[in-house]
Structures are given as C-alpha cells and as structure tokens.
N, C-alpha and C positions, 0 to 999 in steps of 0.2 A: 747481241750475241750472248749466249749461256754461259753462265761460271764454268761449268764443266760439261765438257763436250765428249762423248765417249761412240768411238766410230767402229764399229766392225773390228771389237778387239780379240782376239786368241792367245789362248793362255796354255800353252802344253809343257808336260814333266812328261822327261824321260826314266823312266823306273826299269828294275829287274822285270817284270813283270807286264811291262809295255808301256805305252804313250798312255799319260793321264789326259785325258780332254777336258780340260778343268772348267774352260771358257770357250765357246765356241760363237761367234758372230755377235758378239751381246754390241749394242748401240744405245746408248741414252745419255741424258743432257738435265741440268737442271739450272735455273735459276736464282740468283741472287733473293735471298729472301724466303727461299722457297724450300719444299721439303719434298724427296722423294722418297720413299717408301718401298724395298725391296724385298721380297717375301719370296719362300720357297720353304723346303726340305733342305737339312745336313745335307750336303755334296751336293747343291744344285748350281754351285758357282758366284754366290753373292760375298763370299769372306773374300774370295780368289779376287775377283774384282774389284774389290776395295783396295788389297793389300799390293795390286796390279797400280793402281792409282797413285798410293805413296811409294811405290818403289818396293814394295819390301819383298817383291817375289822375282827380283833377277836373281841368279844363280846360272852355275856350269852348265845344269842338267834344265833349264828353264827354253820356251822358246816364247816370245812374245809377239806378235804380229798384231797390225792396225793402228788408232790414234785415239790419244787420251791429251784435248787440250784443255788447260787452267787457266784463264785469262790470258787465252791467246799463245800460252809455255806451250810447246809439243814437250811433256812430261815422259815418252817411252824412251826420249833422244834425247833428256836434260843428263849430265854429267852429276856425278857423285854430290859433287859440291855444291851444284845448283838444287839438286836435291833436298839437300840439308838445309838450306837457305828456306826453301820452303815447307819443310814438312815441319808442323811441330808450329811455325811463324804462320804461315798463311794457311797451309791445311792441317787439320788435327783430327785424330782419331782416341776414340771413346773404342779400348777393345773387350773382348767379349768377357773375360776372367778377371777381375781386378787384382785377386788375389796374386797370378801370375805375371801381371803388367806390372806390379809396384815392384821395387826391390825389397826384399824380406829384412833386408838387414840395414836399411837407410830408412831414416824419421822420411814423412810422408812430408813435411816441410822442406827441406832439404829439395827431395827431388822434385819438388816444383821452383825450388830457387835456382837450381842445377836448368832446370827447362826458359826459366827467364833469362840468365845468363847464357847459356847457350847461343841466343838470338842477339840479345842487345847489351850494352855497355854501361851494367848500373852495379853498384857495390850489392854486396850480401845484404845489410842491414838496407837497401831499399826495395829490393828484391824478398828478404823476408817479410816488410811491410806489406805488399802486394799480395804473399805467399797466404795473408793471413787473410786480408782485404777478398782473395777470390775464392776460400774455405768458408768464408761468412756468407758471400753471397750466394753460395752453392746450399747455403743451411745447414749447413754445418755448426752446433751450439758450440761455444765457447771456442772460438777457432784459436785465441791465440796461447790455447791450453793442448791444443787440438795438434797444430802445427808440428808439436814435437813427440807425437806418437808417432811408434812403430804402424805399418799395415797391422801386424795378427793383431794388434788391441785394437780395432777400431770393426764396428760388424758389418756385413756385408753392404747392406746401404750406405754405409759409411764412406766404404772404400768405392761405391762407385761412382758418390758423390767426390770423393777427390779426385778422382781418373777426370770426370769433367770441370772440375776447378784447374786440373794442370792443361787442359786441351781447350779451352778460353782463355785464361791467364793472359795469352798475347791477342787476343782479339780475333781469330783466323778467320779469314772471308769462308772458307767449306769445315763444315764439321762432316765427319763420315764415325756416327753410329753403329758400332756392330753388335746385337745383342743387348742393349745396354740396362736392361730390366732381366736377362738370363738367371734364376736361383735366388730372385729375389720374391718375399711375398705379394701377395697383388697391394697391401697398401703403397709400400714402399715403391712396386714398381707406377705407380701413380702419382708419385711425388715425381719418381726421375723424369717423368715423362710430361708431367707439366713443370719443371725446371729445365726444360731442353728448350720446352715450348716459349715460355718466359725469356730465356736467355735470345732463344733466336728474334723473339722482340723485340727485345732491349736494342742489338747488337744490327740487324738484317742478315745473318749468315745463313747462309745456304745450310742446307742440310741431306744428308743420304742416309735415310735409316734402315738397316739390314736387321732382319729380324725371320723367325718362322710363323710368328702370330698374325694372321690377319686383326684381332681386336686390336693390338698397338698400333697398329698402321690408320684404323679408321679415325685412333684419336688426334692422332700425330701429322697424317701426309697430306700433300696437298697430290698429286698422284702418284699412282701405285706401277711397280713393273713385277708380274711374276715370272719365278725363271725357274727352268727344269731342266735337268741335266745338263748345266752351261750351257742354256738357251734360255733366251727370254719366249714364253708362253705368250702372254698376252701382258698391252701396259697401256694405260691410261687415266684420266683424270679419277679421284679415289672415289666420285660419286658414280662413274661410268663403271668403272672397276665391281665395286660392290654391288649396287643396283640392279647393273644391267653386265653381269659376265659371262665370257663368247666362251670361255674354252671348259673345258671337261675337267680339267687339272683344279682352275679356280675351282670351279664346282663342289672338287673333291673337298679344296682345301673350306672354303665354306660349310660345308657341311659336316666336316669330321670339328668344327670348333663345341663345345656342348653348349647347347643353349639355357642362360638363364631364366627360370623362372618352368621351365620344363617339365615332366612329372617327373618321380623321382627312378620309376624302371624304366625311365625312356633307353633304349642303347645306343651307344655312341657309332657312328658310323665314320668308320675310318676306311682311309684312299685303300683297295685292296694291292696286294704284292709291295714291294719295297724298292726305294730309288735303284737305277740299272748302276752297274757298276761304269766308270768315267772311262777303262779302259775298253771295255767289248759294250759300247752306249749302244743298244737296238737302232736297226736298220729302219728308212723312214721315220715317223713322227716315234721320238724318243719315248711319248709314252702311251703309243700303242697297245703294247702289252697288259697295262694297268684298266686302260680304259674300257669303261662297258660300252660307246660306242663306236668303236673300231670296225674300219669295213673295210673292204678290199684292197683300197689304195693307201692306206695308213702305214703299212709295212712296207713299203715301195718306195715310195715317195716323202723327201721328208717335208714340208707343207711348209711355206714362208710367211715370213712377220707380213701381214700388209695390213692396210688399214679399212677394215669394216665398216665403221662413220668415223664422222671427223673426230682429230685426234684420237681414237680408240683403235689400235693394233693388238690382233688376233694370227695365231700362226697355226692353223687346225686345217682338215681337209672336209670338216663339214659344211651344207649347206647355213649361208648367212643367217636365212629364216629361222631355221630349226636350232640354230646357237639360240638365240635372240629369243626363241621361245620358250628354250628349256633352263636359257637365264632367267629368265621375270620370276619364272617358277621358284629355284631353286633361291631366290634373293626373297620372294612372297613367304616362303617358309621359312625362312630363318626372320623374318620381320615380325612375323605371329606370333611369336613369345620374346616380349622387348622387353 
C-alpha cells in the first residue's frame, strides 16, 4: 500500500465573489522512498493540495470532500489532535517563503528546538544539540554559531536550508516540498535539490515536490502529475512524462522552459492566454481556451483522466495517435539543444 493515498479530493472556498474551485477530482499516491513531482501554473491547485493534506486548509468557509490516507490515517476525519501528532512528527513540509515561515523575531535554533519538543520528551540542551546536529547536516557552516541567528541575518539559502533542517529534524516518513528552490539562484537552487535528494537517501522518505519548473522536477521525481485548474492533466512515470507527453498543456509547459545552449534571438514561447480564474473555471476541458488544438467537443465535454498506456494518464479529447505523435515531436526539440 502507498504512504499516501489521495482519492478524488475537492477542495472548495466560499468567497464574496463565489465558490473558488481550488481542487477538483485530483487522485494520487506515492510511495515510500519515492518522489512525486507536481507541476503546474500559480492557481492550478498543487499548494491547495498539499496544505489539504496537513490540514491547514479546514476553515468556516472551506468544503473538503474525498480521501486523503497516510499509513492507513483517513487524515480529512483525523481530529485536531491527531493532527498535531502527525504533522511536523511524521509529515513535514518545506514551505514556499522561508522568510515568512520562520518567526522574525525567534533565533532560528530556538524554533527548531521549539519543533523537537513539541513532539517528544527531551530537555532544551538535547534538543539544542540536535538543533545544531541537523543545521550541519543540512550544510549549513558553522552551525553551532549559526543556531543563534535571527532569520533576516542568514541569506536566502540559508533560510531554506533551515526550513529543511526543522522538517527532518524528527525523521518524517512524507516530506511535502512546496517551491523549495522559489528566489533562489540556480547555484543554490542546485545545492537544495541535491540535499533533498541526499537526505531522502539517507532517511527513505517519501517525497511530494510542488514546483512550476519542469527542469526541478526532471532532476528530482521519480513521477510526474501535471495539474490545471485543480485538475490533474496528465501523470506518469517522469521518463513517460518528459519523453513521451499526451496533453497540450505539458506541451505548453515544455516548451515555454528556454533552452540551454539555444541561439541567443531564439524567442521564448510561452502557453498563450493565462490560467482561468478557479471561480468561472471554462466549461469542458479547462483548457480549452488556451489550447491551439481545441475542436468541437473540448468546450462540451470536459475529458477524463484515463490511462493511455500503462501507468501513463492523460485527460484530453484528442485522438491517442496524434498526442503520441505530437509528443515525440515536441520532447525531440527540446532534446536538440542538451
């Protein structure tokens, strides 16, 4: 059975303005050990579903429908408490802003001593030992100089390398990734990304990484889900994904990345028009509208996830063939400049 099992979840806000459709049907699963990889555009429902996961999105105005299990936990129906028990101890999240996640005014040691205690039953001074212990391993130089800095003195890398020293620190069987390279330079986001990678070796923790880059994803997942307008697009293993992808959206997202090694007026080609808004989502296939191959039944009908070959789900109303053809394509040119 999967560490985490995510069943036909929906995620709706009630706003002035109308029902946000944040999450609509989404389903995925991952494995112990294993990394999935979730890609989209801003507002296409990958934060919503994470933060759905740890709980952080019940509220008055929230509706939550479907199943989200952790080892077997029905997590939509766990209670406050049971909640707490596990978030932060068994699952952890790496979030998008460090700068906002840390407290501004607590030594960055502190609040991972404050995250050890929370869970288990050890004094400060062994808990600061640890505090320093998982600042080091995260590479962090001179951690136990390190430990009694504020966030603002420590620089962007810095701080995101502590957000994943405090979301290890207790071992968690799921790490859930959102953004975790976001404002940071490409060295640096290279470092985090092979310290993610490193740690989930050391450790076997699962891992969900939310991201808008396909290049993170190719270095980091073992498969891929893209999602659009709180719907998953297309998901499968990250060689099927990349190589060989069915729907128009990946396409998009492929081809608007700039290729290295390119000439230098080549121009970027980005997805035309911009995500539908969550509360008036377009009728039939959500992205209809954008798409250059939209035909009759696209605005009708909205097109179901099924599976095109094994393991590889595709949710489009195009013919199998002509995905598959205009995949090899669209993967063949992006390979030509490696």
């Amino acid at each position: 059975m999967a560490l985490l099992e995510i069943d036909d979840l929906h995620v709706r806000f009630r706003t002035r303005d109308g029902i946000v459709r944040a999450v609509e049907g989404t389903s995925l699963s991952v494995d112990r050990g294993r990394t999935l990889g979730i890609v989209g555009e801003s507002g296409s429902g990958k934060s919503v579903s994470a933060l759905t996961v740890m709980g952080l999105t019940r509220n008055p105005n929230a509706t939550i429908e479907g199943s989200v299990l952790f080892d077997g936990i029905e997590l939509l129906h766990a209670s406050e408490e049971q909640l707490r028990r596990i978030r932060g101890k068994r699952i952890a999240m790496i979030f998008q802003d460090p700068m906002s996640s840390l407290h501004p005014l607590y030594k960055v040691g502190w609040q991972i001593v404050e995250a050890i205690r929370a869970h288990e039953n050890v004094s400060k001074r062994a808990a600061r030992r640890r505090a320093i212990d998982a600042l080091r391993e995260v590479g962090i130089p001179s951690a136990a100089e390190r430990v009694d800095s504020y966030p603002h003195e420590l620089s962007g890398g810095m701080r995101q390398r502590v957000m994943i020293a405090m979301a290890l620190v207790l071992d968690p069987d799921l790490l859930i990734a959102d953004e975790p390279t976001t404002a940071l330079d490409v060295t640096v986001q290279a470092q985090i990304l092979d310290l993610i990678r490193a740690l989930q070796e050391e450790h076997g923790t699962a891992v969900v990484l939310i991201t808008h880059d396909l290049g993170v994803v190719a270095e980091t997942a073992d498969e891929v889900a893209v999602m659009y307008a709180g719907r998953i697009a297309e998901h499968g293993q990250l060689e099927d994904v990349l190589e060989a992808p069915e729907h128009p959206y990946t396409w998009g997202l492929l081809e608007s990345v700039p290729r290295l090694g390119a000439p230098r007026d080549e121009p970027l080609h980005p997805i035309s028009g911009r995500p539908p808004s969550l509360i008036h989502v377009p009728s039939g296939c959500p992205f209809h509208p954008r798409c250059p191959y939209a035909f009759d039944a696209c605005p009708r009908v909205e097109p179901e996830l099924i599976e095109s070959q094994p393991g590889h789900e595709v949710a489009c109303h195009l013919a199998a063939a002509r995905r598959r053809r205009i995949g090899r394509v669209v993967a063949a040119q992006r390979a030509q400049v490696a």
